[in-house]
N, C-alpha and C positions, 0 to 999 in steps of 0.2 A: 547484329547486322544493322545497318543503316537503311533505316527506311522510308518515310513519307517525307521527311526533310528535305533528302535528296532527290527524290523526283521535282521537288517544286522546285528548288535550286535550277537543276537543268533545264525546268521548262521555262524560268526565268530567261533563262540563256536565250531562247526560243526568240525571243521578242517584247516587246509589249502587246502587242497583237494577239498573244496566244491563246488567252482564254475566252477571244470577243468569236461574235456567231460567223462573224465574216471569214472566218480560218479557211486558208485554202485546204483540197484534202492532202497534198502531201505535208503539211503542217499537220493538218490531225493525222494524220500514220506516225509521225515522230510522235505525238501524243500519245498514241498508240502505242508506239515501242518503248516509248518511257515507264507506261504503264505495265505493261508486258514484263518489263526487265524487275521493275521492281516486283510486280505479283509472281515473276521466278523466283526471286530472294525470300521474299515473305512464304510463300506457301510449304506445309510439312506432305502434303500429299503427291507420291510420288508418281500417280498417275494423271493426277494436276498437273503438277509442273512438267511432263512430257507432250503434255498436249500444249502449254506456253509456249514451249522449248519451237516446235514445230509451227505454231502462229510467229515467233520472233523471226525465224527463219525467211518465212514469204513477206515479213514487214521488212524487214533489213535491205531484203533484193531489191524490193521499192519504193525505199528513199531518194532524193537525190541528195548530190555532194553536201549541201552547205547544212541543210537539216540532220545528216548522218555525222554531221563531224559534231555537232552541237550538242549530239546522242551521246554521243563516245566522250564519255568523261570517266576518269581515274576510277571515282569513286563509285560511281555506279558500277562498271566492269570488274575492276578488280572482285567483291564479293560476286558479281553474277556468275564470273568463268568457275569462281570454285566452288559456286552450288552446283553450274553445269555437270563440271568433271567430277561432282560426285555420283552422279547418275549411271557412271561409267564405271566404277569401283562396287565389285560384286562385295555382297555380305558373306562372313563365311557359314559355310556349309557346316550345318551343327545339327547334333542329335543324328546322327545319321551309322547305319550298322557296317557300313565298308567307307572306302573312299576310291572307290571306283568309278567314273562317270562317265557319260554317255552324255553324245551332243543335246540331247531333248534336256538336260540339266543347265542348255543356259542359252534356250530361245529369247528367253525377254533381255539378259544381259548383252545379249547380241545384238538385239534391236535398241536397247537402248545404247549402247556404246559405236552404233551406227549415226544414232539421230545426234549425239553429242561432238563425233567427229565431222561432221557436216555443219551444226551450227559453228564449229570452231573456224570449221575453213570458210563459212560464208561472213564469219563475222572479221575473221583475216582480213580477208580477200576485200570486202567490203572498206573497211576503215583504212587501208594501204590505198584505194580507190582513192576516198575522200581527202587524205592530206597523205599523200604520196609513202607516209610512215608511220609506223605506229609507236607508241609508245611502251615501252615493256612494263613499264610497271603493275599495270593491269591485268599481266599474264604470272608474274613475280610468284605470288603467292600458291597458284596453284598449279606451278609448273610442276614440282616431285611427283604431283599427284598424274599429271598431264605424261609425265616420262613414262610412269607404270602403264599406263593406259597405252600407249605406242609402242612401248616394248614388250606388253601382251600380246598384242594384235597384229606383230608385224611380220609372225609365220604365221604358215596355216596352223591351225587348231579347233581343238571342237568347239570353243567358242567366237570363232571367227571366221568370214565367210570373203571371198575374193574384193567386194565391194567395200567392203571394211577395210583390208589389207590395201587397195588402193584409196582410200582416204588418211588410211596413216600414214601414205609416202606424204601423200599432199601436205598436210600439216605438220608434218617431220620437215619438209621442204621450207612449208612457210616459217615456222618455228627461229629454222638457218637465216633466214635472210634477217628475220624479227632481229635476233640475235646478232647478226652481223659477225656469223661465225660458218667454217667452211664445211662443219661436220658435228654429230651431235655429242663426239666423244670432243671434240674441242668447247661446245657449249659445256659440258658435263664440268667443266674444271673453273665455270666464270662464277665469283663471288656475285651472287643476287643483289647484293648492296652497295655493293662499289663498281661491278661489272668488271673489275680486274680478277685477270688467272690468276689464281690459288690453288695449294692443295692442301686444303684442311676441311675439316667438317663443314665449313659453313658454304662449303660451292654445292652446286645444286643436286651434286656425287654423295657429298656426305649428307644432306637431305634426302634424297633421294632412300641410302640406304637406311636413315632413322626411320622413314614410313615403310619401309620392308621391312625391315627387323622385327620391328613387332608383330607382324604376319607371317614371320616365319619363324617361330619359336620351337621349342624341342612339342609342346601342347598342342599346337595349332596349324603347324606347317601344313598336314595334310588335308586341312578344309581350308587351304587357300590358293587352290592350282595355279590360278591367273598372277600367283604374286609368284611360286617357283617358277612359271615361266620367263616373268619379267626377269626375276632376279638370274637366271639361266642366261638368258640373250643376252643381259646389259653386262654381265660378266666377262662372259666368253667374244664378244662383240666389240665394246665400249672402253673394257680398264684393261690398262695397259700399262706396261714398264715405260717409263718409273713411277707413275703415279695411283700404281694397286698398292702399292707399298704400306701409304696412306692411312689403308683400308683395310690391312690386311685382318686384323684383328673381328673388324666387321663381316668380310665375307667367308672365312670360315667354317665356322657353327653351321651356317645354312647348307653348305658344301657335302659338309663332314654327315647332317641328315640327311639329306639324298643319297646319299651313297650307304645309311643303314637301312632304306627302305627296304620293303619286301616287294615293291612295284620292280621291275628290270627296266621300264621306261626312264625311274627317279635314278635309279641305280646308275644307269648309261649318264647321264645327266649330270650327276652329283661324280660320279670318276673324271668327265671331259672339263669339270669346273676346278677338281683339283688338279689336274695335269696344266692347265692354263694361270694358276694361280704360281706354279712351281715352277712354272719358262717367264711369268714375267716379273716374280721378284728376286732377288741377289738369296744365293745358296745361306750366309750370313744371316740373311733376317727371316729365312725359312728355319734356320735348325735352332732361331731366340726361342727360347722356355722350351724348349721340345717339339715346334710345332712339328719339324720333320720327321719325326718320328712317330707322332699321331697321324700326319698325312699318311706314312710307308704302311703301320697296320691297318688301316682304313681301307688302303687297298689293296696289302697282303692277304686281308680275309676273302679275299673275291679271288683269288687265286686258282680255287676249285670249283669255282661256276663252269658250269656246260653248257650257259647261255650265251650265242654264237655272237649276239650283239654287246653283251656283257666283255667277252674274253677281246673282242675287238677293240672294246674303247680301254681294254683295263692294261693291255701290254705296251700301247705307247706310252699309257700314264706311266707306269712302275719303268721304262727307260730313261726320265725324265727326273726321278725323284732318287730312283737305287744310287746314282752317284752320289746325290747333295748326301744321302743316308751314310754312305757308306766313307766317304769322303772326308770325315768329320775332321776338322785339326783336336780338336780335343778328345777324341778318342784314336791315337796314331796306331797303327798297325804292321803287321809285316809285310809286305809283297804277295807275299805265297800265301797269306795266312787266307784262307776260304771267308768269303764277303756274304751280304744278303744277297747279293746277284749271284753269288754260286746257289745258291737255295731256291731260289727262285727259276733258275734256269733247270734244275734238274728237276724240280715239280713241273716244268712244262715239257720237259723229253719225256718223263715218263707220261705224260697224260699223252703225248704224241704217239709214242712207243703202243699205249694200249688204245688207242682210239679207233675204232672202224666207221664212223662217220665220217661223209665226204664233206661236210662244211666244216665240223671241228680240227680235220685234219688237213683243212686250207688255214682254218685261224692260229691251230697252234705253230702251224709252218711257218707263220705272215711274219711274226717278229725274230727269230732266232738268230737269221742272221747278223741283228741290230746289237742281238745280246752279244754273240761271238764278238764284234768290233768293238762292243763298251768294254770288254773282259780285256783283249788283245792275246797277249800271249799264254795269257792266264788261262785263257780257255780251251788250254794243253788238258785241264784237270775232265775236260768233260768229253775232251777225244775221242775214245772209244765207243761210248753211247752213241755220239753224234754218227761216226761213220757207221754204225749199226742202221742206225735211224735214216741216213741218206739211201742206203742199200735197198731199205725197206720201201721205203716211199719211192723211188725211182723205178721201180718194178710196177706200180700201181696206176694204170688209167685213172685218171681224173676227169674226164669226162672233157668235151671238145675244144674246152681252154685250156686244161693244164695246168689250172692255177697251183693245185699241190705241188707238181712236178716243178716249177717255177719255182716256186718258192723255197724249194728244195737244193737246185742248182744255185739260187745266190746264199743258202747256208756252207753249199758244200766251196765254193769262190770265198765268202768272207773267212773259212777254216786253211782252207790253199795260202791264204794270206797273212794268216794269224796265227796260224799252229804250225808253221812252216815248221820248223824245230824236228819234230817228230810226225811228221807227214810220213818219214818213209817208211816207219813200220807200218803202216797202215796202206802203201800205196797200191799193194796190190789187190786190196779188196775193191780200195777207189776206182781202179781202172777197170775192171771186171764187170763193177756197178756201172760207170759212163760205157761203155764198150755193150754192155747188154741194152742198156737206154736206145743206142743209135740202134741198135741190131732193130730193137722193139717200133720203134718209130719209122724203117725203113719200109717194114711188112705191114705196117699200121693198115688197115683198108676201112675205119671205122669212118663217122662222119667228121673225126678232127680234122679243120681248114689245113689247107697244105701249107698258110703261111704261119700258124700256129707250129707244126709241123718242122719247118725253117729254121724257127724260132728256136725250139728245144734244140735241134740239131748246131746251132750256132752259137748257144748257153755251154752245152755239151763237150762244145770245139775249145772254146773257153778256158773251159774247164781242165782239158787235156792240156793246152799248151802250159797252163800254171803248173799242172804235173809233171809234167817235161820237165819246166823249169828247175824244178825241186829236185825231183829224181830223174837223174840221166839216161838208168837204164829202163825207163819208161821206151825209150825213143827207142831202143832197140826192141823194147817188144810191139811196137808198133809197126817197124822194116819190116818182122817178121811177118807179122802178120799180113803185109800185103804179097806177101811170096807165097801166100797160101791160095788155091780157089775155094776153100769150103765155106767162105762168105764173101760170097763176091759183090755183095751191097756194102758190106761192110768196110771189106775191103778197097773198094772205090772212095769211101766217106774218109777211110784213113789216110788211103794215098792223097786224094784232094787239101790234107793237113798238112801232109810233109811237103807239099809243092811251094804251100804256103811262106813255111818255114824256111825254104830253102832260101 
C-alpha cells in the first residue's frame, strides 16, 4: 500500500498554505481526512480502523467543495475503499462442531458491514457533491469485493438488519449512476478496464465469481454462509440468458453443493439455482460433457424428501431439466418407449396415492398436471393411477381453500386434454368422482368461503363439459339425471349445465 508519500502529495494539492499556523479549520479537517484515510490504510488493527472508518465519516460531511475534491484523489481512494470493504467480508467460520448459526454468530459483522455501507454512501454522495462526478476508478478494484457485500445483504438474513438492507439499495443505486448503467445485472457484464460490455472472465461477473469460488469450495462452502447467499441472489437474480453461458462451468459446483447439503434451507437453495441455471442456458450446452445428466441425479435424489419446502422447489426444477434429459439427439428413442419423466411421475402418484398429510398432499398435487402436459399423449401409460388418485382426493376436504381439491381438478382438465384417447373407458368413474364433488360441496356447511365454494363448482363444470365432449353419452346421463328428484341440489347444478350448453 501507498503510504506517507501520498498523503503529502495530496496535501501539496491543498495549497501552499497548508502546513503554515494560519490554516483555516476547514483546511485542517482535509488535513484531518487525509490523515485519517491514510491511518485506514496503514493500520492492521481491526478495531482501529473501525473507529477511523466512523471519524472519516463526520470529517467527510464537513468539508466543503473545493477541499473535498482535493481529498479525493485515485490514489489515495482506490486502496482506502478496499481496506474499507474489507471490514465487511466476514472470516470463515473454522474449528467449529456444526454449521449451524444463529444471529448472535454475527453481531459485530453486522455492525461492521453497517459502518462500511455508510462510509461508502457518504463518501458517494459526498465527492458527486464536490465535482458533480466521480471517477470509477477508485471504486475499480474493490468493486467484486463491494458486489458480495450487497448481494449478502440485500435480503433479510441473520446477518442483516433493515438499516443495513436500506443502505444497500442506496449504494447499489449510487453504484448505477457511478457506473452509468440502468441495472446491476447490466454493470455485472462492463469490462473494468475498458468499461466496454464483455462476456468473458475479465467483466466484474467473471471477478466477482473468482472471489467466490474460493469460498465456496467442496471444504469450505459451509463456513462461509454470507458467500452462499451472495452467490444464491446474484445467481438466481443477476445471470441471465445468454450470458450464464459464460459462466456455466463456474456456477455449477457451488449449485450442485447446495443441493448435497443436509441443511433443507441449502437444499431448497442449491435445487432453485439449478432449475434457473437450466431455463437460461441452451439445452445444447447443458447436456456438453454430461452436465445434464449430473444436473437430473442431483435432483432425482430428492425425489423422496417429505420436506414440503424441499418437494416444492424440486418439482418445478425436475419440469425444466426431464426434457433437456430426456430429449437428447444423441441418445434417439421410440415414442412409446417409457422416459425419466415416466419414472418420475409414478414415484410422485405413488407417494400421492400413500400420503395422509394435508401439506404433502397439496405439494404432490401442485405439479402433476405440468407433468400430464410435458408427457401429452404419452401420459395414456399412467391413466389408470391418475383416475384412481383424482377419485381419491376429490372426496377429501382440504381445509377452507381447497388447495388439494384444486389442484386435483387441473390434473383431472390437463388428462381430459391429454389422454383423450382412452378417456372413455375410464369416464364413468370420472363422472361419479365430479358428480360426488358437486353433491359434496352443495351440502358443505363447514367454514369453506362460498366463493371458494363457486370456484370448485365452476372447476367441476369444467370438467364435465371436456367430458361431454369426449364422451357423448356422458350428456345422456346427465338429462337423466335431472329427471330424477332424489338430488335435487344436484340436480339443479346439472340442469344449470345443460342450459349452458344449449
Amino acid at each position: 500500500m501507498l503510504g506517507l508519500p501520498q498523503t503529502n502529495m495530496a496535501a501539496n494539492m491543498l495549497g501552499s498554505n497548508a502546513g503554515q499556523d494560519n490554516t483555516r479549520p476547514s483546511m485542517q479537517s482535509s488535513g484531518s481526512l487525509l490523515d485519517l484515510m491514510d491511518s485506514i490504510r496503514s493500520t492492521k488493527c481491526n478495531s482501529q480502523k473501525i473507529s477511523l472508518v466512523r471519524k472519516a465519516i463526520t470529517t467527510t460531511r464537513g468539508l466543503d467543495r473545493e477541499l473535498l475534491r482535493a481529498s479525493m484523489q485515485t490514489t489515495i481512494l482506490a486502496p482506502l475503499f478496499n481496506e474499507v470493504v474489507q471490514l465487511a467480508i466476514p472470516a470463515e467460520f473454522k474449528d467449529r462442531d456444526h454449521f449451524l448459526f444463529e444471529k448472535e454468530d454475527f453481531v459485530l459483522l453486522t455492525d461492521q458491514t453497517e459502518l462500511v455501507l455508510n462510509f461508502l454512501h457518504v463518501m458517494f454522495e459526498q465527492c458527486c457533491r464536490c465535482s458533480g462526478t466521480l471517477d470509477t476508478k477508485p471504486v475499480d478494484e474493490s468493486l467484486p469485493l463491494l458486489v458480495v457485500v450487497i448481494s449478502a445483504n440485500i435480503r433479510n438474513c441473520l446477518w442483516s438488519r433493515d438499516s443495513v438492507q436500506k443502505l444497500t439499495l442506496l449504494v447499489l443505486n449510487q453504484l448505477r449512476i457511478l457506473y452509468k448503467v440502468d441495472s446491476l445485472s447490466e454493470m455485472l457484464l462492463l469490462d473494468l478496464k475498458s468499461k466496454a460490455r464483455e462476456a468473458t472472465t475479465a467483466t466484474l461477473l467473471g471477478r466477482y465469481l473468482t472471489v467466490v469460488k474460493a469460498r465456496l469450495s467442496l471444504h469450505n462452502w459451509q463456513a462461509n454462509p454470507t458467500f452462499v447467499e451472495s452467490f444464491y441472489w446474484m445467481l438466481t437474480q443477476m445471470m441471465k440468458f445468454p450470458h450464464l453461458s459464460e459462466h456455466l462451468d463456474a456456477v455449477l459446483p457451488p449449485a450442485l453443493l447446495l443441493v448435497d447439503s443436509h441443511v433443507t434451507e441449502h437444499k431448497v437453495m442449491g435445487i432453485q439455482c439449478l432449475q434457473h441455471i437450466a431455463a437460461n442456458v441452451t439445452n445444447e450446452e447443458l447436456r456438453w460433457y454430461g452436465r445434464a445428466d449430473v444436473v437430473y441425479t442431483a435432483l432425482q435424489q430428492q425425489i423422496y424428501s417429505r420436506e414440503p419446502d424441499i418437494i416444492k422447489a424440486l418439482h418445478p426444477a425436475l419440469l425444466i431439466v426431464l426434457p433437456i434429459v430426456d430429449k437428447d439427439p444423441a441418445k434417439p428413442a421410440s415414442p412409446t418407449t417409457p422416459k425419466q419423466v415416466d419414472a418420475i411421475l409414478t414415484i410422485i402418484i405413488t407417494s400421492a396415492v400413500t400420503e395422509n398429510g394435508i401439506v404433502l398432499r397439496r405439494m404432490y398435487t401442485a405439479c402433476i398436471a405440468d407433468f400430464v402436459l410435458g408427457l401429452g399423449v404419452c401420459s395414456v401409460r399412467h391413466l389408470q393411477r391418475l383416475v384412481a388418485l383424482i377419485s381419491d382426493y376429490l372426496e377429501v376436504f382440504d381445509g377452507p381453500e381447497e388447495h388439494a381439491r384444486f389442484n386435483t381438478l387441473s390434473i383431472l382438465k390437463s388428462l381430459l386434454r391429454n389422454a383423450w384417447l382412452r378417456i372413455p373407458y375410464h369416464s364413468h368413474a370420472i363422472l361419479k368422482s365430479l358428480l360426488k364433488l358437486l353433491q359434496d360441496v352443495s351440502c358443505d356447511r363447514s367454514s369453506t368461503p362460498e366463493s371458494v365454494k363457486d370456484r370448485l363448482k365452476e372447476e367441476a363444470v369444467v370438467c364435465l363439459n371436456l367430458l361431454g365432449e369426449i364422451c357423448p353419452d356422458v350428456q345422456q346421463c346427465l338429462q337423466a339425471l335431472c329427471e330424477t328428484d332424489k338430488l335435487s341440489d344436484l340436480a339443479r347444478i346439472v340442469q344449470s349445465l345443460l342450459k349452458r350448453n344449449v
